[in-house]
Backbone as CSV, one residue per row, in Angstrom:
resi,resn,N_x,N_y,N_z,CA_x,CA_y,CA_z,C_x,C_y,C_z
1,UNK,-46.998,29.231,56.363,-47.455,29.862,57.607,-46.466,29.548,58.721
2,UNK,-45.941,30.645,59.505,-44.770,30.271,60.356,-45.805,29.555,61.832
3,UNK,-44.868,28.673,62.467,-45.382,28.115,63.487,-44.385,28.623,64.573
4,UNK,-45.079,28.452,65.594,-44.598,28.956,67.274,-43.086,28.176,67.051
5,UNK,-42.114,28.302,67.984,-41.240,27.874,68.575,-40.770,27.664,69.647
6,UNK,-39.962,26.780,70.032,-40.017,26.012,71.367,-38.648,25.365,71.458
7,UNK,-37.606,25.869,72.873,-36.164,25.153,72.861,-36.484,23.673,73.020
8,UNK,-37.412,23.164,73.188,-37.564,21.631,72.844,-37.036,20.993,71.582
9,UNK,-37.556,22.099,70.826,-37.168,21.538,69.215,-35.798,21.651,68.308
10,UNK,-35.046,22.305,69.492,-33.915,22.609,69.379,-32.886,21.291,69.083
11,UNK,-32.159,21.191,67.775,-31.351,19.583,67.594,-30.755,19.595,69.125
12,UNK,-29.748,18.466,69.226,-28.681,18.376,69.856,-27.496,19.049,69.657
13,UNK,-26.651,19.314,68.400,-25.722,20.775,68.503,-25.896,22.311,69.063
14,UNK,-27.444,22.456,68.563,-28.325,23.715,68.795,-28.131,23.850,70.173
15,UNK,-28.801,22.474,70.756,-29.040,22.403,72.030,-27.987,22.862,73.296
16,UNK,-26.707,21.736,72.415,-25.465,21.938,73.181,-24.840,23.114,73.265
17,UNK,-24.930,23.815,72.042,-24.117,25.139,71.897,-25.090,26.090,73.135
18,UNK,-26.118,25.950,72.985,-26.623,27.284,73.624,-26.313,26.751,74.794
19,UNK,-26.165,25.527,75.903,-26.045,25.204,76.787,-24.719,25.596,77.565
20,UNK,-23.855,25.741,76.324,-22.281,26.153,76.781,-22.147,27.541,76.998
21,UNK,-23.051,28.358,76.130,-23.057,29.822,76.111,-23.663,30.277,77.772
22,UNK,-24.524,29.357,77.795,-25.232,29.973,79.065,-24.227,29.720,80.321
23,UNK,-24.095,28.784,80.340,-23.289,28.218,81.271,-21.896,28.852,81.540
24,UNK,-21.416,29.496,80.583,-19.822,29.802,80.679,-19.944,31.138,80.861
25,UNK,-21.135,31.913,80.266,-21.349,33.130,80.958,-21.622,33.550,82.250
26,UNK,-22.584,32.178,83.015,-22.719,32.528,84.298,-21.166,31.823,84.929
27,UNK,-20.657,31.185,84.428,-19.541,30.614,85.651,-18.119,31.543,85.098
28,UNK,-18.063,32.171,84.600,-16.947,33.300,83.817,-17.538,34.443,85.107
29,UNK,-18.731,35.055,85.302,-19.245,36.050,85.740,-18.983,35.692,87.059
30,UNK,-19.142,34.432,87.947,-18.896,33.792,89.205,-17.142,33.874,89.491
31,UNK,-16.613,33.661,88.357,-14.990,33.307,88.758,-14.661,34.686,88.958
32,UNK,-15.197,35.518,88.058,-14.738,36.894,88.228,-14.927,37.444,89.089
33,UNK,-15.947,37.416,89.653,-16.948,37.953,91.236,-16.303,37.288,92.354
34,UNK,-15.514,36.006,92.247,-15.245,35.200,93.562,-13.983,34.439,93.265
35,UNK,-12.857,35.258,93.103,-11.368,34.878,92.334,-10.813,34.291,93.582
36,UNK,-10.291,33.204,93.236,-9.475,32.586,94.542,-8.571,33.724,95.253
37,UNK,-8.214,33.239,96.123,-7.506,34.418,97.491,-6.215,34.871,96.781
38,UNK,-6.041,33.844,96.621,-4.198,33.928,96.037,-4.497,34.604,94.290
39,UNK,-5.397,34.600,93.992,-5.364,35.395,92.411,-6.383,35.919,92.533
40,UNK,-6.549,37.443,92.877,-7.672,38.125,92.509,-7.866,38.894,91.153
41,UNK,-9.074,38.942,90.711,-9.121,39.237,89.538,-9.495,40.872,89.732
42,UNK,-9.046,41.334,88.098,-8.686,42.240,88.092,-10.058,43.128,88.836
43,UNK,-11.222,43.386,88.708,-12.472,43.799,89.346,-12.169,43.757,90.665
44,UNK,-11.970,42.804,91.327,-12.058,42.931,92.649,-10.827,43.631,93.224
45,UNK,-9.360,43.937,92.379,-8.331,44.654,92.536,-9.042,46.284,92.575
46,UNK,-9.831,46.521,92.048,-9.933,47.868,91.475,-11.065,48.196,92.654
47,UNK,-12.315,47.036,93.033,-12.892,47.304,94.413,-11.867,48.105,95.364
48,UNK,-10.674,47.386,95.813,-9.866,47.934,97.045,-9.755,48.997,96.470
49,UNK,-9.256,49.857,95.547,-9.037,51.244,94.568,-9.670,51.925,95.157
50,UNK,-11.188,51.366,94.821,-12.493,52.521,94.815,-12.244,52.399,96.586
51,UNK,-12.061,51.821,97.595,-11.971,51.958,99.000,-11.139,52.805,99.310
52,UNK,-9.839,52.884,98.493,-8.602,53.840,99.047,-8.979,55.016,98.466
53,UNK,-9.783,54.874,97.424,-10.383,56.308,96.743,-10.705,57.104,97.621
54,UNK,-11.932,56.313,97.883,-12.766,57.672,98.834,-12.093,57.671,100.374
55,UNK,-10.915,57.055,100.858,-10.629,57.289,102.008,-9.382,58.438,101.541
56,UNK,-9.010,58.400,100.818,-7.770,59.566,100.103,-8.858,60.911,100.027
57,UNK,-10.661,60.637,99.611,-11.127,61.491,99.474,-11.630,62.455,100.484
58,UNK,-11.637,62.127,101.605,-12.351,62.168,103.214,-10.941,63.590,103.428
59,UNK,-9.968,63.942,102.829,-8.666,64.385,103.183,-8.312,65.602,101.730
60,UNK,-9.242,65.180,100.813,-8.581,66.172,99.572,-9.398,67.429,99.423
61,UNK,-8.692,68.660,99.043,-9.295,69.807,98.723,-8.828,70.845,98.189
62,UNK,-9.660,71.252,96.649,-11.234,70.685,97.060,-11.715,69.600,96.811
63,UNK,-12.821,69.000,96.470,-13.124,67.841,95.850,-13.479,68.092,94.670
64,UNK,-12.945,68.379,93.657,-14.080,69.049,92.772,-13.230,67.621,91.536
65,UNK,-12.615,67.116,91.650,-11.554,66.142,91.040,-12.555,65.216,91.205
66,UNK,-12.519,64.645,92.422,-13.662,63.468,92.975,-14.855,63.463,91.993
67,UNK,-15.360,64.626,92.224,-16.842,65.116,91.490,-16.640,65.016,89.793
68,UNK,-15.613,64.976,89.510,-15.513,64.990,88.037,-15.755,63.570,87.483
69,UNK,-14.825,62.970,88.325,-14.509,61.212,87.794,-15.808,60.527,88.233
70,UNK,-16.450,61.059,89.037,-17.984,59.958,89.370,-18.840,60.522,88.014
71,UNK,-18.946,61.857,87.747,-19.356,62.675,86.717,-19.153,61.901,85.068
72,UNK,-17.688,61.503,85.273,-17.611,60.973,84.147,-17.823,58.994,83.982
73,UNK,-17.837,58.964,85.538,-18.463,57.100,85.486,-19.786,56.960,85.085
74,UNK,-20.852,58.090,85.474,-22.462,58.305,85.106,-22.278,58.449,83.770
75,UNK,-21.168,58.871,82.976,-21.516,59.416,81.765,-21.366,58.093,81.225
76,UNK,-20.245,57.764,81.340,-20.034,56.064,80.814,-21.010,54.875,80.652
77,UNK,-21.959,54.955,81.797,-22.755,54.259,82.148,-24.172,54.671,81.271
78,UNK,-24.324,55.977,81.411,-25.318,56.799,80.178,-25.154,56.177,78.649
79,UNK,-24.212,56.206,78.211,-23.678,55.798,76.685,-24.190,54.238,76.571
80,UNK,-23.275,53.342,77.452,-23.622,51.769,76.865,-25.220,51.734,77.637
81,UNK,-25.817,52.412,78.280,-27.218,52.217,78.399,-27.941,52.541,76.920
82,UNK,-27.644,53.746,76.487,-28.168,53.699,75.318,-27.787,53.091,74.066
83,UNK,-26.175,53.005,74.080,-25.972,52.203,72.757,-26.566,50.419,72.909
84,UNK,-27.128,50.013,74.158,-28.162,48.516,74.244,-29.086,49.020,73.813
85,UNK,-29.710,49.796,73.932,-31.475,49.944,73.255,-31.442,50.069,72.026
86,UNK,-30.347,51.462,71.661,-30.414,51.382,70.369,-30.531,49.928,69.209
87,UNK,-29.102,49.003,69.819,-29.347,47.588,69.597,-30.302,47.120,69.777
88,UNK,-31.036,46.876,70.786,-31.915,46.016,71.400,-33.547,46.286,70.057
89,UNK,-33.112,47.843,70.246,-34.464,48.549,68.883,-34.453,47.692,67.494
90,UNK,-32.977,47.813,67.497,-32.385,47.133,65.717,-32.997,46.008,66.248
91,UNK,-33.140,45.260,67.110,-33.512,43.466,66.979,-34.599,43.082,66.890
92,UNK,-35.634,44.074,67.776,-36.694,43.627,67.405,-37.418,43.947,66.561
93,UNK,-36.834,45.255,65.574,-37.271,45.492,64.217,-36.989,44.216,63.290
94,UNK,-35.828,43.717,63.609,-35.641,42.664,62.772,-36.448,41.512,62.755
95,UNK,-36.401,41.029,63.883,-37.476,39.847,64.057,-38.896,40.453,63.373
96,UNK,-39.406,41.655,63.932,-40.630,41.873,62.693,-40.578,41.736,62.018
97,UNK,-39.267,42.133,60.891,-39.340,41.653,59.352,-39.707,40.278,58.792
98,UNK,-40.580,39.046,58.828,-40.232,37.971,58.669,-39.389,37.931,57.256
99,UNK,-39.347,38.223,56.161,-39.131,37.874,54.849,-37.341,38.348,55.205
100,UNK,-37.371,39.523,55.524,-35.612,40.019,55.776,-35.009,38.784,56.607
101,UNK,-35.569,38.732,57.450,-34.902,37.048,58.454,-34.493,36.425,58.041
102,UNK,-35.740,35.563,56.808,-35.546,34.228,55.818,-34.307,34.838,54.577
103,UNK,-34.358,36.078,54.404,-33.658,36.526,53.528,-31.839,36.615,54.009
104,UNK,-31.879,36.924,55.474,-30.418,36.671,56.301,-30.356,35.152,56.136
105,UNK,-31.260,33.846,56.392,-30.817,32.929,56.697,-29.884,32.206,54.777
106,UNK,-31.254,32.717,54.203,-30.261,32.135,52.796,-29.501,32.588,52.404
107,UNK,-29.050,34.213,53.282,-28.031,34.234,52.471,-26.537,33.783,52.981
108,UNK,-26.472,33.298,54.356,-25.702,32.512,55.260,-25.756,30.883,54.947
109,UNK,-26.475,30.595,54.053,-26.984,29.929,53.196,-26.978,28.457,54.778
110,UNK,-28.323,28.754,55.479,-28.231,28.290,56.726,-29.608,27.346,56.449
111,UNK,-29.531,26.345,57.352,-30.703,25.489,56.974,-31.925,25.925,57.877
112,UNK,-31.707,26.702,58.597,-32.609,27.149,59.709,-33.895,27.695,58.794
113,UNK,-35.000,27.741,59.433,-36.650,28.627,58.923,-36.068,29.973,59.711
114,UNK,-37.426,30.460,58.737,-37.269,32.088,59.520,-37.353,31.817,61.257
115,UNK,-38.424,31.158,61.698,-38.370,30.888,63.279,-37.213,31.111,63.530
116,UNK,-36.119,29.668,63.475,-35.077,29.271,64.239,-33.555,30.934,64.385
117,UNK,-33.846,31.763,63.519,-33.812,32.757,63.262,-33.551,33.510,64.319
118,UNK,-35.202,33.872,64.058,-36.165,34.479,65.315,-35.387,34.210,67.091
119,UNK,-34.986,32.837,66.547,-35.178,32.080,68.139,-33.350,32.761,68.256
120,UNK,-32.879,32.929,67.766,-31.043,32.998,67.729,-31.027,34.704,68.314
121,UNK,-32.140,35.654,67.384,-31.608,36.807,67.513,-32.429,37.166,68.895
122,UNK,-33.552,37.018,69.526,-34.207,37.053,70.765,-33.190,36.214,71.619
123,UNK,-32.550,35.560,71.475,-31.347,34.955,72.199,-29.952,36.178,72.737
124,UNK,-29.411,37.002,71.495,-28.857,38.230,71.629,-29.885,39.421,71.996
125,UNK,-30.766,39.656,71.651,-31.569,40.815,72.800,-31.669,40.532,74.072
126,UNK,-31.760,38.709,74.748,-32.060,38.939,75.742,-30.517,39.359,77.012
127,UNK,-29.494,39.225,76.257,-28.476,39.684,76.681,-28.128,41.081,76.476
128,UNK,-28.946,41.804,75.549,-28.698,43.144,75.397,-29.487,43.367,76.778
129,UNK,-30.898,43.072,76.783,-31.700,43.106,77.913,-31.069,43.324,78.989
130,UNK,-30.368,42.098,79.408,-29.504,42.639,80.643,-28.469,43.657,80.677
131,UNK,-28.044,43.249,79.801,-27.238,44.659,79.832,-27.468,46.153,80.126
132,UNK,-28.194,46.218,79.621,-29.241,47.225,79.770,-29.652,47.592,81.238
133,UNK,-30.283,46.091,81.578,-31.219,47.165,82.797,-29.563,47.134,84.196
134,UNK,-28.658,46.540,83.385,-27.118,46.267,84.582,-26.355,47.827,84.313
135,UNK,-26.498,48.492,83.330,-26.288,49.780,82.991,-27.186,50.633,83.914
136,UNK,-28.272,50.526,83.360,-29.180,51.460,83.932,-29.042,51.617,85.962
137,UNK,-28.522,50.810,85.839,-29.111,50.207,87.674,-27.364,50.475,88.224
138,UNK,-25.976,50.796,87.512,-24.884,51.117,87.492,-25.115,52.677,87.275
139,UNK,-25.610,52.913,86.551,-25.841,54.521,86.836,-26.424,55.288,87.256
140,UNK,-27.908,54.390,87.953,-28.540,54.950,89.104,-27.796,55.304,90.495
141,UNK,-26.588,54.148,90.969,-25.592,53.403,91.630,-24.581,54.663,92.140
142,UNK,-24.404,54.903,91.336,-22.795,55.802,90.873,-23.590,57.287,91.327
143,UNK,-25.252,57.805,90.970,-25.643,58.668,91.395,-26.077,59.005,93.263
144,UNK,-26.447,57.839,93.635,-26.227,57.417,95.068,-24.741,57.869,95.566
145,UNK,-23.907,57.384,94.880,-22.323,57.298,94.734,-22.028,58.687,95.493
146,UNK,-22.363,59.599,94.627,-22.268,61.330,94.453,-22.713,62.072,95.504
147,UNK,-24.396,61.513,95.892,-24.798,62.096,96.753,-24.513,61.466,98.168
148,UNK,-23.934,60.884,98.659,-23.041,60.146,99.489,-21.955,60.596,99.960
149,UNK,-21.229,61.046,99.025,-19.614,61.882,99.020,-20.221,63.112,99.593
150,UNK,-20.836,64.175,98.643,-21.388,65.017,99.101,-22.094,65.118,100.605
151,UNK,-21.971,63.792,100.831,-22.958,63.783,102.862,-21.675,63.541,103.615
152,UNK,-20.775,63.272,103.034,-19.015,63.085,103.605,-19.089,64.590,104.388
153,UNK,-18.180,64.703,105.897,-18.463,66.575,106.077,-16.803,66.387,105.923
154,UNK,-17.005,68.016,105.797,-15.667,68.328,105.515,-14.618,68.502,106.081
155,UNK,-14.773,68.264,107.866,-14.209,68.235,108.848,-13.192,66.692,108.918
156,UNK,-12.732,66.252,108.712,-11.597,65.162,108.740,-11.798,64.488,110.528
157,UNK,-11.869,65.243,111.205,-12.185,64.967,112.917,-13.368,64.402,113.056
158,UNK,-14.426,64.598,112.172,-15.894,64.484,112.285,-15.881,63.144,112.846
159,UNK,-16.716,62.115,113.496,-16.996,61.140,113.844,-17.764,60.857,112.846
160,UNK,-18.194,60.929,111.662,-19.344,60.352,110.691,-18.562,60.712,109.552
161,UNK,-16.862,61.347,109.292,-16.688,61.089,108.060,-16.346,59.831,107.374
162,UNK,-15.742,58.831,107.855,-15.164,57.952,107.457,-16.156,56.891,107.356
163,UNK,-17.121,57.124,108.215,-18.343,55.945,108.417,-19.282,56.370,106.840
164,UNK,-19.358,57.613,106.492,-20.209,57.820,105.488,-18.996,57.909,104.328
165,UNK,-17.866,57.872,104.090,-16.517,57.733,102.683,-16.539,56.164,102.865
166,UNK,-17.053,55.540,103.798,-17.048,54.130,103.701,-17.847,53.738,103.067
167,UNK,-19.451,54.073,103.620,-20.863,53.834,102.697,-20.840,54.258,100.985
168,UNK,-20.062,55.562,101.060,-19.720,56.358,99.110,-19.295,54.633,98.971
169,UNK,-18.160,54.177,99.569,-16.897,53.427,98.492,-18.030,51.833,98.438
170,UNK,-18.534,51.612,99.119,-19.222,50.125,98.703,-20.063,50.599,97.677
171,UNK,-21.205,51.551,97.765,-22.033,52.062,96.643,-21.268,52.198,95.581
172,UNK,-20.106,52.354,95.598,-19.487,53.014,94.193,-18.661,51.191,93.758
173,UNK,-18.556,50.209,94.601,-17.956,49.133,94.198,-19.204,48.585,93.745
174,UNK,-20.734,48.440,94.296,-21.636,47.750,93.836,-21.981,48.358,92.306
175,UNK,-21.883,49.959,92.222,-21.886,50.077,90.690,-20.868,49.780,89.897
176,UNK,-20.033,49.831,90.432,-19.064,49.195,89.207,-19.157,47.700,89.377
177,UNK,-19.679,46.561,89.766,-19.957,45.725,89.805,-20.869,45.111,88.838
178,UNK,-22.047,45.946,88.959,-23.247,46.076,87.918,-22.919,46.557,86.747
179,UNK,-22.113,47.699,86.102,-20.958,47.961,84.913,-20.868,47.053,84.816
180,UNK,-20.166,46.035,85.063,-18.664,45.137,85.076,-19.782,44.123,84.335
181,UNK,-21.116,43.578,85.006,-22.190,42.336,84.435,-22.629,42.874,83.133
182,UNK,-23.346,44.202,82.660,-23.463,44.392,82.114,-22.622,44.470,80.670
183,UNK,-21.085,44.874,80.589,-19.929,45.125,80.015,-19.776,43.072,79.314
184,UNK,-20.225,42.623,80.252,-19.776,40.918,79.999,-20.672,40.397,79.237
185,UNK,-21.925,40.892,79.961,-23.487,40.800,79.204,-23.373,41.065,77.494
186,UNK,-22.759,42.228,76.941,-22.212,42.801,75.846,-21.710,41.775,74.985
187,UNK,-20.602,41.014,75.737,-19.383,40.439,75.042,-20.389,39.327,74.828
188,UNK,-20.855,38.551,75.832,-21.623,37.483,75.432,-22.524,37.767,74.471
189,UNK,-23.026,38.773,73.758,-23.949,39.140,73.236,-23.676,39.120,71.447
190,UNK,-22.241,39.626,71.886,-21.688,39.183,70.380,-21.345,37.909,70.188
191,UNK,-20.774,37.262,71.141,-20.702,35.617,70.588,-21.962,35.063,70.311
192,UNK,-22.686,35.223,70.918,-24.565,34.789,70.002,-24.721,35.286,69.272
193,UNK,-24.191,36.491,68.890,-24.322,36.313,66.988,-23.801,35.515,66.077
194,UNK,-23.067,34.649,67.140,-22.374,33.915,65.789,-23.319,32.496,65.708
195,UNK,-24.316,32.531,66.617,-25.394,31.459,66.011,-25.726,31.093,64.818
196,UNK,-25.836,32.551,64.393,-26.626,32.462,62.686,-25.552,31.707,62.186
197,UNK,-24.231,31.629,62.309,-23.247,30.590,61.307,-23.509,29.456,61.869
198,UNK,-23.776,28.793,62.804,-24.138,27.612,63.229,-23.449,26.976,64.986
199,UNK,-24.291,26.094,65.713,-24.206,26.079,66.742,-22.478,25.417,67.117
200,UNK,-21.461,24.796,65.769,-20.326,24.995,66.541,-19.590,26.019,66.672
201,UNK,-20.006,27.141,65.628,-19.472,28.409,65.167,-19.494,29.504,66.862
202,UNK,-20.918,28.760,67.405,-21.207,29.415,68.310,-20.629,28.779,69.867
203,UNK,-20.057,27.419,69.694,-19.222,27.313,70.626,-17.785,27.857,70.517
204,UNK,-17.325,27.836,69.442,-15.864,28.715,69.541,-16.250,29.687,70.207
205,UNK,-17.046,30.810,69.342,-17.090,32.495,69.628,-17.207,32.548,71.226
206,UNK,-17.933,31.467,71.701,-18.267,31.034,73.498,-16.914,30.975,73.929
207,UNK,-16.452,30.269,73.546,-15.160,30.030,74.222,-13.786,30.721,74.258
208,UNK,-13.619,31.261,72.809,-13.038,32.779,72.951,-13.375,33.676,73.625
209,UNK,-14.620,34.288,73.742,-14.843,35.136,74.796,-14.594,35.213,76.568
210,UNK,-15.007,33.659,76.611,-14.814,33.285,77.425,-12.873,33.671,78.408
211,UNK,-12.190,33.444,76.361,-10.983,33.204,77.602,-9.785,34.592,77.342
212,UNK,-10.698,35.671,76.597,-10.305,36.953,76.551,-10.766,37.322,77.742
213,UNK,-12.016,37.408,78.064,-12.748,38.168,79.305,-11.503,37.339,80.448
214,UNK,-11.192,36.271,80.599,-10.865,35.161,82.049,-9.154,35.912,82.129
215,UNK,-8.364,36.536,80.393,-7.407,36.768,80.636,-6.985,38.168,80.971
216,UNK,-7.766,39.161,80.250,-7.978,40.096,81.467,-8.269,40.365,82.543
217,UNK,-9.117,39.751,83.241,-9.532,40.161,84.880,-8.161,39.243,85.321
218,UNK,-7.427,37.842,85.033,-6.595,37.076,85.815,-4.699,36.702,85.735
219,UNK,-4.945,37.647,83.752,-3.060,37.450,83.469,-3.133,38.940,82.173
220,UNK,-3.502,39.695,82.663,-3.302,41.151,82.080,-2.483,42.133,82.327
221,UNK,-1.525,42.838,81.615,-0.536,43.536,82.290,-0.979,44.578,83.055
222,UNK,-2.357,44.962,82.777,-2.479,46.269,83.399,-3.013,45.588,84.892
223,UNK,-3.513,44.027,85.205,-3.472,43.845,86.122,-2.601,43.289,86.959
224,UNK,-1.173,43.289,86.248,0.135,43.253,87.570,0.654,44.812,88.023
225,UNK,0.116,45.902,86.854,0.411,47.342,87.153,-0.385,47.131,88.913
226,UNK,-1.775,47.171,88.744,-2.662,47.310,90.026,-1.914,46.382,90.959
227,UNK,-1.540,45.420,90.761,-0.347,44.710,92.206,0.457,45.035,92.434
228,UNK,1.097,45.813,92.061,2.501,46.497,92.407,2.487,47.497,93.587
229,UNK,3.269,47.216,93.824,3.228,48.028,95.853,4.582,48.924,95.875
């Protein structure tokens, strides 16, 4: 008869590993969001972008270019919203299965019960989770985005164009912001799969991710392209 579970009961490797996962996801997500002055990371390079965007946009015509690329950021944002549920569906079908669970753990030939299982893969949904609702709330974002531009007038002289291509470009940096958590949310999501091999298995996969995600936003070529003047 399976019994409840509880991170209390979690060993000390168990313990530690998940402690590093959590932790390096939120302070990876912080460094990225708040890059020292002298090294900005690549996200916050692409913020100033989306600012010169829509001030290049206040001046172009027609706009129908503009309208395409927000067109195709909603679409982007549409896709990994659904390819998380779809996931998120697969997980908690799984956890229903009890016997398929116990049947993954022996055959990883893992000392864990079906629970501890249980407890690993509700660990990766709850990062699909976010992901998810950081998608969803990025493509609500980006639709604000649209109808914003569209309140831009078309007069360049106007006294309210630049004040409202200003309001488009933060709305359109806060959704790609929310992208950007969600997109990380992802990556972390696959290194907790590597629980099921075991909690040091799951500090590497932590820490690789960790320093793929840290070397793109901070020593990526495409982010000395964006510094170049």
């Amino acid at each position: 008869m399976m019994t409840g579970f509880s991170p209390l009961s979690l060993d000390l490797p168990d313990g530690l590993a998940l402690a590093v996962l959590i932790l390096t996801w939120a302070l990876t997500g912080w460094l990225v969001e708040h890059p020292p002055r002298s090294r900005p990371s690549v996200s916050m390079l692409m913020a100033e972008y989306r600012r010169d965007w829509m001030r290049q946009f206040v001046t172009r015509t027609p706009r129908i270019f503009d309208a395409n690329i927000i067109d195709s950021l909603r679409q982007s944002t549409a896709f990994f919203a659904s390819a998380s549920m779809i996931a998120i569906g697969g997980g908690v079908a799984l956890i229903g299965n009890v016997t398929q669970l116990e049947g993954l753990a022996h055959e990883l030939t893992l000392d864990a019960a079906g629970v501890r299982v249980e407890l690993k893969i509700i660990l990766v949904l709850m990062f699909l989770a976010n992901a998810l609702l950081k998608f969803v709330w990025a493509h609500r974002l980006f639709g604000y985005c649209a109808i914003l531009m569209a309140a831009v007038p078309n007069e360049a002289q106007d006294p309210l164009v630049y004040v409202r291509a200003g309001q488009a470009a933060e709305i359109n940096v806060t959704a790609a912001k929310s992208f950007n958590r969600g997109l990380m949310s992802i990556y972390f999501a696959l290194a907790a799969t590597s629980w099921l091999l075991g909690p040091w298995v799951l500090i590497g996969a932590t820490l690789v991710t960790c320093i793929v995600l840290l070397r793109r936003e901070f020593a990526s070529a495409s982010r000395l392209v964006m510094l170049a003047r």
